[in-house]
KOLGUTOR-233185 format. One record per residue (C-alpha): residue in three letters; x, y, z. Coordinates in Angstrom, 2 decimals. Layout:
# KOLGUTOR-233185
r:ALA, c1:X, c2:Y, c3:Z
...
This chain:
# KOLGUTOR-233185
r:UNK, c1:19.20, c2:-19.78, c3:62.09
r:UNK, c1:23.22, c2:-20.70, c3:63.06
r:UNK, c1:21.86, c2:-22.56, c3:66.22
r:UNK, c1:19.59, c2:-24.68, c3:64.20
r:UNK, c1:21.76, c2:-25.14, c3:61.45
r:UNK, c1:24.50, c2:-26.18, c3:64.13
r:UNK, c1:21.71, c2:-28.44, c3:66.06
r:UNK, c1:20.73, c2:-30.37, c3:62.89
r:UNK, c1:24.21, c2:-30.73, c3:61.77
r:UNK, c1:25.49, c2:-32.06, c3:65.05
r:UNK, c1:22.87, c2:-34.82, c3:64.75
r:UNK, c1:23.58, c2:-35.68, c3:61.38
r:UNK, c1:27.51, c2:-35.94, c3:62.03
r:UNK, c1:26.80, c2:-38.18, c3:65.05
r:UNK, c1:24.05, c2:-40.22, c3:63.16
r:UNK, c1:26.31, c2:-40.56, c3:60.36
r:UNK, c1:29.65, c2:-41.64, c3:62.64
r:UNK, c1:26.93, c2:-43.90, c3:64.94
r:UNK, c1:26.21, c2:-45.99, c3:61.74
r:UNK, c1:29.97, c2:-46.32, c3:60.83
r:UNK, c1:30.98, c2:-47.27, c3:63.65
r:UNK, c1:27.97, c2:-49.95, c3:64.11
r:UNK, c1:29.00, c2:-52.01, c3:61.02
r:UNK, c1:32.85, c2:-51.49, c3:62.08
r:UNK, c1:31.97, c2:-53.54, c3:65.11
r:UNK, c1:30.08, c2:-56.10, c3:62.55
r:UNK, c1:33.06, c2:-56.60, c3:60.83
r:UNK, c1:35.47, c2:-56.91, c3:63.15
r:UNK, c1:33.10, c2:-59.65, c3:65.24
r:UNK, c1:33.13, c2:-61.52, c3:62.37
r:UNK, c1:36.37, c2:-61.78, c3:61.90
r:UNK, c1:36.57, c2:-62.80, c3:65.49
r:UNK, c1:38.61, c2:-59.58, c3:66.78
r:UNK, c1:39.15, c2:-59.65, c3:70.73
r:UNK, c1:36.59, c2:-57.41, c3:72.37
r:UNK, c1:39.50, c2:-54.45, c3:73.78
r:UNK, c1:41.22, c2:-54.91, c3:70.48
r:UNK, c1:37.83, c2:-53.52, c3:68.76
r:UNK, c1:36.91, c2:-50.86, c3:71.64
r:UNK, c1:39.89, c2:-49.36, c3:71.11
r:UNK, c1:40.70, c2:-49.36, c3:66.92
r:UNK, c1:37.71, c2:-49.28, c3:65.33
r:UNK, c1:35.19, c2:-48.64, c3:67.53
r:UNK, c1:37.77, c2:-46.02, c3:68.93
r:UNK, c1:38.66, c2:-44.91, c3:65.19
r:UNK, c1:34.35, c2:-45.13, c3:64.60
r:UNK, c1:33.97, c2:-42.29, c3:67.51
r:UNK, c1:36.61, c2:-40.24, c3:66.02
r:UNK, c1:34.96, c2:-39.56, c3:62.51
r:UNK, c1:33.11, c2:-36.63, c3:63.53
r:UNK, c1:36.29, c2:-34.82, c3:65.31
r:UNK, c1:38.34, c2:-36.00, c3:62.10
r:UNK, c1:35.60, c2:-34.68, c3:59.68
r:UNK, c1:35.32, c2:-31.37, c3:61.81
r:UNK, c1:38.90, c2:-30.89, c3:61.67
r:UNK, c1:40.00, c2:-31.65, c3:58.35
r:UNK, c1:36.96, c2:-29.84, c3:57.19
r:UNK, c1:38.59, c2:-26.50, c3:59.05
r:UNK, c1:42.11, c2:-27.09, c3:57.77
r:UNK, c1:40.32, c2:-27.17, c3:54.23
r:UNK, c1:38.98, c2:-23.49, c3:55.42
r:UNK, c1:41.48, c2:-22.54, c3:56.90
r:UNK, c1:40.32, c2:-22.76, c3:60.28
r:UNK, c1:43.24, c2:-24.09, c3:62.16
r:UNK, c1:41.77, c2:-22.48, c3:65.50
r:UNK, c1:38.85, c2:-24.86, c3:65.11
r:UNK, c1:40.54, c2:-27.96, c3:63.61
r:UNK, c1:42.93, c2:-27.79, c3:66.92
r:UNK, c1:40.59, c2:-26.69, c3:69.29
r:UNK, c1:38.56, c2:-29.23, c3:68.60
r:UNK, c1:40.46, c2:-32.21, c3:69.29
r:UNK, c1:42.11, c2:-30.75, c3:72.54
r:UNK, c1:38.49, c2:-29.88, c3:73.93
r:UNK, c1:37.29, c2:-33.76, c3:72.74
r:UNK, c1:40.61, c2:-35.24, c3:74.33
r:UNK, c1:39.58, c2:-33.45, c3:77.96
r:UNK, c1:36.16, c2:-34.21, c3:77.64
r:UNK, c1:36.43, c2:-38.05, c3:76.27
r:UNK, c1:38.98, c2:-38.05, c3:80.05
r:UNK, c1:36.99, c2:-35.61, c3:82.10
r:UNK, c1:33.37, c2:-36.35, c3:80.70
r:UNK, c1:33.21, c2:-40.19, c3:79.68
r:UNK, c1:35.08, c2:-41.64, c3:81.77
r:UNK, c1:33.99, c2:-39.78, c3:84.83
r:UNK, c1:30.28, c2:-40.94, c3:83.98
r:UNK, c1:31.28, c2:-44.65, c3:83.10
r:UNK, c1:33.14, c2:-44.85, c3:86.43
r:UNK, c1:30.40, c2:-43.41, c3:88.51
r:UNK, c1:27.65, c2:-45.48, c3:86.86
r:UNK, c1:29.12, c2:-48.70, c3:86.15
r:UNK, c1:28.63, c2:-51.41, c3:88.99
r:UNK, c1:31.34, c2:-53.10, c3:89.45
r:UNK, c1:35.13, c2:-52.31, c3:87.99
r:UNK, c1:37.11, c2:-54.52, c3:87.67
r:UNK, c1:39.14, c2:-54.81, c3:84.01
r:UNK, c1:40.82, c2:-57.74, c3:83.09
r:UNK, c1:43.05, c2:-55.25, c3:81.26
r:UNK, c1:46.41, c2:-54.07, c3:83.06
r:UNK, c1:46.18, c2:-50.54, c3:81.23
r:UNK, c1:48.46, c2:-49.23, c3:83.10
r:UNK, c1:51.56, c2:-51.32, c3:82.20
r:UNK, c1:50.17, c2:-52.05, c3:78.37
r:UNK, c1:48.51, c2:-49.04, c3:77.45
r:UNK, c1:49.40, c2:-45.60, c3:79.59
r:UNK, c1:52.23, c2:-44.67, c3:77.48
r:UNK, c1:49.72, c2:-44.92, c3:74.59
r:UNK, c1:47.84, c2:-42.62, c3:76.46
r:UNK, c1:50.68, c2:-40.21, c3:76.44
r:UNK, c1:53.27, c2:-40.06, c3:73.93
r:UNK, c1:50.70, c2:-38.80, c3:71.33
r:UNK, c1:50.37, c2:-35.90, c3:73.98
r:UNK, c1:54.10, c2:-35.03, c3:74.32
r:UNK, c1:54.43, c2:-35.73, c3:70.48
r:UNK, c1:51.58, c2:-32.85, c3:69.84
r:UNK, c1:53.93, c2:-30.60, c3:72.37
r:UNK, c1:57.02, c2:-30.70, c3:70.79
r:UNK, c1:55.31, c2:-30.34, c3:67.30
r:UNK, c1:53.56, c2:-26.87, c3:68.21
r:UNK, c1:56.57, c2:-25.18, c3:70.04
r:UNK, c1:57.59, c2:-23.94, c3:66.53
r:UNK, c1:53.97, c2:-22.84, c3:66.00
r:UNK, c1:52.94, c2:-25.01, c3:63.53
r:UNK, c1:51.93, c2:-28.39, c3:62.47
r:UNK, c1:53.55, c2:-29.15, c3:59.39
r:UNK, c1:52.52, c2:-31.68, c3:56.83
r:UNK, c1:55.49, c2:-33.57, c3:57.76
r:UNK, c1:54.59, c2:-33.64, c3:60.96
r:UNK, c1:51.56, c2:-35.30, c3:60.12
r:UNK, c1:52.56, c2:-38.24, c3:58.39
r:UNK, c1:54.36, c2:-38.70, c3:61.69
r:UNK, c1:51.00, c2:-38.67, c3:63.62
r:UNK, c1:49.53, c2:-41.31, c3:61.11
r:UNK, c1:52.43, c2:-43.35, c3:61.48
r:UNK, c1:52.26, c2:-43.40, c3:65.60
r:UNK, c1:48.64, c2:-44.34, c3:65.22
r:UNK, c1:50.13, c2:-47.11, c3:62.84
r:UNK, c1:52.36, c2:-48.14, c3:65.40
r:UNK, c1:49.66, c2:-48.45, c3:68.09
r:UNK, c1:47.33, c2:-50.91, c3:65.83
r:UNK, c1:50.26, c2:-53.16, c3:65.31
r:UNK, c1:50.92, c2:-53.22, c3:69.08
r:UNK, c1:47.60, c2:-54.01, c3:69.63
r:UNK, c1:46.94, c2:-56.82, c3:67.04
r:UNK, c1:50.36, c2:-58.23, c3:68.13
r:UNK, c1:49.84, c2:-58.49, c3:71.78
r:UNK, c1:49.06, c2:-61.91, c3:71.88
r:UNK, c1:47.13, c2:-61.14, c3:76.06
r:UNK, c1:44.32, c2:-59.13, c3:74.53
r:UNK, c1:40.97, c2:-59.80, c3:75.87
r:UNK, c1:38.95, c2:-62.77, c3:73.87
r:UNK, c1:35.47, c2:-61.82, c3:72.82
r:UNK, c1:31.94, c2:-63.16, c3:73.88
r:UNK, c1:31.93, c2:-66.27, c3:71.44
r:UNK, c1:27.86, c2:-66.27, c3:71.17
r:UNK, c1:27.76, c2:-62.62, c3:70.31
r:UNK, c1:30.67, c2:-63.28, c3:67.62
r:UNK, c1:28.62, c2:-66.06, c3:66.40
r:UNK, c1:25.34, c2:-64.60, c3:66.40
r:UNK, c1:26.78, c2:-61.68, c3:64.67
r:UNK, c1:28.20, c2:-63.18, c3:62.11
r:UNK, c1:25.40, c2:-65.29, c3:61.39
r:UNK, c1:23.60, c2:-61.75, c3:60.66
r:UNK, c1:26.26, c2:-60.34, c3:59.11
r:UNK, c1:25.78, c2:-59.46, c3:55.36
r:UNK, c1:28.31, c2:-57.30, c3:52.99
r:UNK, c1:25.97, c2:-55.97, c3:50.76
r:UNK, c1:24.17, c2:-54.00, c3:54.08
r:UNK, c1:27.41, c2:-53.58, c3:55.86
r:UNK, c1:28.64, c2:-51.48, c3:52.85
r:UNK, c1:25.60, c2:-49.55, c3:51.39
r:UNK, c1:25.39, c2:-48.62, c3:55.41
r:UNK, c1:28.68, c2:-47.25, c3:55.60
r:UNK, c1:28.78, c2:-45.25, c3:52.67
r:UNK, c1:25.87, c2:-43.59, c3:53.80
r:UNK, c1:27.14, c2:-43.10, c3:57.36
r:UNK, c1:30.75, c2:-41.65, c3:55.59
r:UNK, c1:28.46, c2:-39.26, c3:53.26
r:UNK, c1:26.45, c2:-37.73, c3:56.74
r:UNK, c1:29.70, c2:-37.42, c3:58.51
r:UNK, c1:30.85, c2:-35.29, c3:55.69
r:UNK, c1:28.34, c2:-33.09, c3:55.07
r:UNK, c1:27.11, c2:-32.63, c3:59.00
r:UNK, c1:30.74, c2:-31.36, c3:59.56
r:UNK, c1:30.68, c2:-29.11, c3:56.65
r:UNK, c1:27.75, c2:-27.88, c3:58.42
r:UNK, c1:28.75, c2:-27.90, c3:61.77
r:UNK, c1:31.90, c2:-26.12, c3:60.79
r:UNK, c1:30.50, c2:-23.11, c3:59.06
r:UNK, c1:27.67, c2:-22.71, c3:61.39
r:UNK, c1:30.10, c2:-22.81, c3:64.37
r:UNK, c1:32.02, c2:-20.40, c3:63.01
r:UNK, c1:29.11, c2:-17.87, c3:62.24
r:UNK, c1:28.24, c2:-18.42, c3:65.38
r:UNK, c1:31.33, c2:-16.88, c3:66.94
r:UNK, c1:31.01, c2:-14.11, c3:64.42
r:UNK, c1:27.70, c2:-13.09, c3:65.29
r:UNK, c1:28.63, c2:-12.55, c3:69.52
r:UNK, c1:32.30, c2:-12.09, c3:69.10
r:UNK, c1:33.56, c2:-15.37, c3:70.08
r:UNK, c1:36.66, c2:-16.56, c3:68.99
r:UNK, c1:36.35, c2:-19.64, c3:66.73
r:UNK, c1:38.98, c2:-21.06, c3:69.45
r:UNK, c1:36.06, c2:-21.23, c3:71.78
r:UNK, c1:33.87, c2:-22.07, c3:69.67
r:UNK, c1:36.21, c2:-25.36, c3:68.78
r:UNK, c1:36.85, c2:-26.82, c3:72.32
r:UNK, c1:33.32, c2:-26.34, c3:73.95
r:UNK, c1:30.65, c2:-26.33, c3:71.39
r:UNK, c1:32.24, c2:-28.85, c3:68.91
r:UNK, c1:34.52, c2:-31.10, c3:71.08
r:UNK, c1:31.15, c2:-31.59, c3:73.13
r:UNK, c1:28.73, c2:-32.71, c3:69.83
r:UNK, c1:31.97, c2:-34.60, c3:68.77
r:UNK, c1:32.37, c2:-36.45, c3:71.95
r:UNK, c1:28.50, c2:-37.50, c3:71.90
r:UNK, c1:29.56, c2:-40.90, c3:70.34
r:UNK, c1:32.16, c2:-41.47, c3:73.01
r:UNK, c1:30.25, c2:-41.06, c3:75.67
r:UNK, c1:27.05, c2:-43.49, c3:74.13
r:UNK, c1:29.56, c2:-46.09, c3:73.52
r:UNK, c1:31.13, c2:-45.84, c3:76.81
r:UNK, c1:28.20, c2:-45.64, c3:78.83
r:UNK, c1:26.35, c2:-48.20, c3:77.02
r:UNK, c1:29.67, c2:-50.71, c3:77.49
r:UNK, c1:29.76, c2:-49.84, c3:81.33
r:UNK, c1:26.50, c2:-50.57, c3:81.43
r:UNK, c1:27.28, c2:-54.30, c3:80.26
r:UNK, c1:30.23, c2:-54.31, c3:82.69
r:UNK, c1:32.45, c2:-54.63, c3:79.10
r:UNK, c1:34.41, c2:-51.57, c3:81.25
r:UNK, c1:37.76, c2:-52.86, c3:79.55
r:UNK, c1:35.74, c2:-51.97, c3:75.89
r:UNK, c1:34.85, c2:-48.70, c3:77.63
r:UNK, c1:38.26, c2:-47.78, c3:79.03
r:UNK, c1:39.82, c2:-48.85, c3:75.54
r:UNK, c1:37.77, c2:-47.11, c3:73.19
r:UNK, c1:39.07, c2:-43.64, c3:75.44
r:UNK, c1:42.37, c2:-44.02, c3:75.22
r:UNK, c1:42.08, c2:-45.50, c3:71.48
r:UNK, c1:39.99, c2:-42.33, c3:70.61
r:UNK, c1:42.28, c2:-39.69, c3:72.02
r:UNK, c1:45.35, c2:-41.32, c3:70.09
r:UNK, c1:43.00, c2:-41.52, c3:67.08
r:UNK, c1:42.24, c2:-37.70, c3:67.73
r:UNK, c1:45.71, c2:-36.37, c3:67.95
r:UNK, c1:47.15, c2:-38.87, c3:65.58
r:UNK, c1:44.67, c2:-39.66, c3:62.95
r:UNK, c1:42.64, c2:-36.50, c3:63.27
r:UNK, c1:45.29, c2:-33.42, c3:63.54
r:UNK, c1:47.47, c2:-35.84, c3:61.26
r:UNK, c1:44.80, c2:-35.69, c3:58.31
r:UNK, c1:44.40, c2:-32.21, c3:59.03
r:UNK, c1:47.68, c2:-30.97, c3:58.97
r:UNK, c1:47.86, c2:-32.83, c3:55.52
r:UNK, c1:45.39, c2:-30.92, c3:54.36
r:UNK, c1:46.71, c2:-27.54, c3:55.23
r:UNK, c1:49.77, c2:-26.97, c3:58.27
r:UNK, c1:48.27, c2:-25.60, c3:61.33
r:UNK, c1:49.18, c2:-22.75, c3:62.71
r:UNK, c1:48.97, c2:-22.27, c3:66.82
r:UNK, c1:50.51, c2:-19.75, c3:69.31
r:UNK, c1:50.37, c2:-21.82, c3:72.31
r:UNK, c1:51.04, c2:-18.81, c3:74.20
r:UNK, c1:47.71, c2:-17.85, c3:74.00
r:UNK, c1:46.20, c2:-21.45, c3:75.36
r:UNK, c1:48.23, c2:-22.63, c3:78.44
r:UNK, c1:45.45, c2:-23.73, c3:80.27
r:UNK, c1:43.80, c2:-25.43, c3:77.70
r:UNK, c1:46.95, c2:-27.44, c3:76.83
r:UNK, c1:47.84, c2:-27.70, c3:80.62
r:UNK, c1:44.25, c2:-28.63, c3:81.37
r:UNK, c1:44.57, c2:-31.81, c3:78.48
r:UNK, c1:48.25, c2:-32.68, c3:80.06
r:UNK, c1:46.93, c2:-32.58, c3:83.38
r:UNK, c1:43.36, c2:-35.27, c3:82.94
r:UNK, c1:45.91, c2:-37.42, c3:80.63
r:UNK, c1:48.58, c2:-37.59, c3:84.18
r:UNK, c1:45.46, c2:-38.43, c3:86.10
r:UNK, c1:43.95, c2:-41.30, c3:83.79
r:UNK, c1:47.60, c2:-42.52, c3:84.19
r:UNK, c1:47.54, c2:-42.37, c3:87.76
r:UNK, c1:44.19, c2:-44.30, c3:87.87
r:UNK, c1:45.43, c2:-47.20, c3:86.35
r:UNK, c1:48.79, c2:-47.53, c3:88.06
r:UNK, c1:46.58, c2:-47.32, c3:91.17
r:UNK, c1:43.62, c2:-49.15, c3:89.92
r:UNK, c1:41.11, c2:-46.48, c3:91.08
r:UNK, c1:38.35, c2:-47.16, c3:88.88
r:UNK, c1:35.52, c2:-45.91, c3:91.46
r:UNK, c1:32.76, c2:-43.87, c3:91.40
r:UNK, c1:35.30, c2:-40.80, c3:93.75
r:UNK, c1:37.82, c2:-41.13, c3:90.72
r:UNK, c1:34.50, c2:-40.48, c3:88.24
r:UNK, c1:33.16, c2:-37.23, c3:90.40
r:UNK, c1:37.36, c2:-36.28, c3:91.01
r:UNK, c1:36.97, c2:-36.17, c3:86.83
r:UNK, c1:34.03, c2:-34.20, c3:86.90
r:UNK, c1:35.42, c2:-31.22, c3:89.03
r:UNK, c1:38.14, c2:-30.93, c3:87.09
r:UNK, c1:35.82, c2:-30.37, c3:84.35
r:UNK, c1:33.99, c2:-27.81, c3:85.57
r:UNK, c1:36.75, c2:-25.73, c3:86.54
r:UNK, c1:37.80, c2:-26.35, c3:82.86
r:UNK, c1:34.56, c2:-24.91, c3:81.65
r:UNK, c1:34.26, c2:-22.28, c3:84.15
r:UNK, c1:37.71, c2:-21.10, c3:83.34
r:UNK, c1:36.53, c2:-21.58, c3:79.49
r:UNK, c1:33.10, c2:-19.42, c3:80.00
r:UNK, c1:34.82, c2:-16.47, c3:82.05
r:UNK, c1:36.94, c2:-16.05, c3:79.02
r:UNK, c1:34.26, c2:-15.50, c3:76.43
């Protein structure tokens, strides 16, 4: 009855985050937001809710194993996963974007901040309001840099000449209340799940949960790639894994401090260091290609084969 109740829940957290982010986009077209600029705030922010709700939700439990878990698995697999697809399927890369001189140190001070928080063994409330505030810092970068990619004018247009406020709130309200209450679910049912064969709710976290989380990442990503709107794509990744780290084990830690031996997870947290280096290297070298998408893929099967051999 866990696997259903799990199932169910999944759908309704990523139904619930889907329609969020939807009417994020709405907004931000009609306020005439450049197109990177929304891939990689709010839409990134959007793709986020269900890790955030899943987290925060197992702080309030205390489930720090889960809350953590869960946002290192999504980070690997939003690398590893999405991006690995979107390079291998999309026809022609080419970003107007220069991530690698605007955006890779985005892509990794959050990870290096996360380090040096956990080598005490906890993430303290304190160091959560510094999360938030790095994720503040990295919206004001990105509204401030004055080289951000314009958006399609007709689709702005036609948007907002759809666009109503009455809709785009009674829509997100709804989409915040099924976030909420499919994490709630997805949460407990996870975790009875790992009770009921032994599994550790670690596990649990970065496989089952970071994959039903990532879902929305990898729908928006594909479906951008798929419109060649790769910069869109490649910004909502690296906009969701700061969102993860930052917003997510930020709110969390709020919440309740998290407690984590890292001892017991090198690979996992050499495994999220390691895809982060090589998303770096891909833009310094500008290897978006479909070898660099199936390179990403093999290193996530080993990940998961390491992952499996440990249950």
């Amino acid at each position: 009855m866990d696997f259903v109740i799990f199932i169910i829940s999944m759908g309704v957290l990523i139904w619930g985050a889907d329609t969020l982010i939807n009417q994020s986009e709405a907004i931000a077209l009609k306020f005439n937001i450049s197109e990177f600029v929304i891939g990689a705030t709010l839409i990134a922010l959007g793709t986020s809710l269900p890790e955030m709700a899943a987290s925060v939700v197992a702080s309030m439990n205390n489930k720090a194993d889960i809350a953590i878990s869960n946002v290192i698995g999504s980070n690997i697999l939003n690398i590893s996963l999405v991006l690995g697809v979107v390079f291998i399927i999309a026809k022609n890369i080419n970003p107007n974007r220069d991530f690698f001189a605007k955006d890779s140190v985005w892509a990794i001070i959050p990870i290096f901040a996360f380090f040096l928080m956990i080598i005490d063994g906890v993430i303290s409330r304190f160091d959560g309001i510094l999360l938030l505030s790095l994720m503040g810092g990295y919206i004001l970068f990105l509204v401030t840099d004055e080289s951000s990619e314009e958006i399609d004018r007709e689709e702005a247009q036609l948007d907002s000449d759809n666009f109503s406020w009455g809709k785009t709130i009674l829509l997100s309200i709804l989409g915040l209340i099924l976030v909420m209450i499919g994490a709630n679910f997805t949460v407990e049912s996870a975790s009875n799940i790992a009770r009921s064969f032994g599994i550790s709710e670690w596990i649990i976290g970065i496989v089952m949960i970071s994959f039903g989380t990532s879902l929305p990442e990898l729908v928006v990503s594909i479906s951008a790639a798929m419109r060649n709107k790769v910069d869109m794509a490649i910004g909502n990744i690296i906009g969701s894994n700061m969102a993860n780290i930052a917003v997510v084990l930020g709110s969390a830690s709020l919440v309740n401090p998290l407690h984590i031996d890292a001892t017991n997870y090198i690979f996992d947290l050499s495994t999220l260091l390691f895809v982060t280096l090589i998303l770096v290297f891909i833009s310094a070298t500008k290897l978006y290609n479909k070898s660099a998408g199936i390179t990403l893929l093999v290193i996530l099967g080993i990940f998961l084969q390491n992952t499996i051999t440990h249950i």
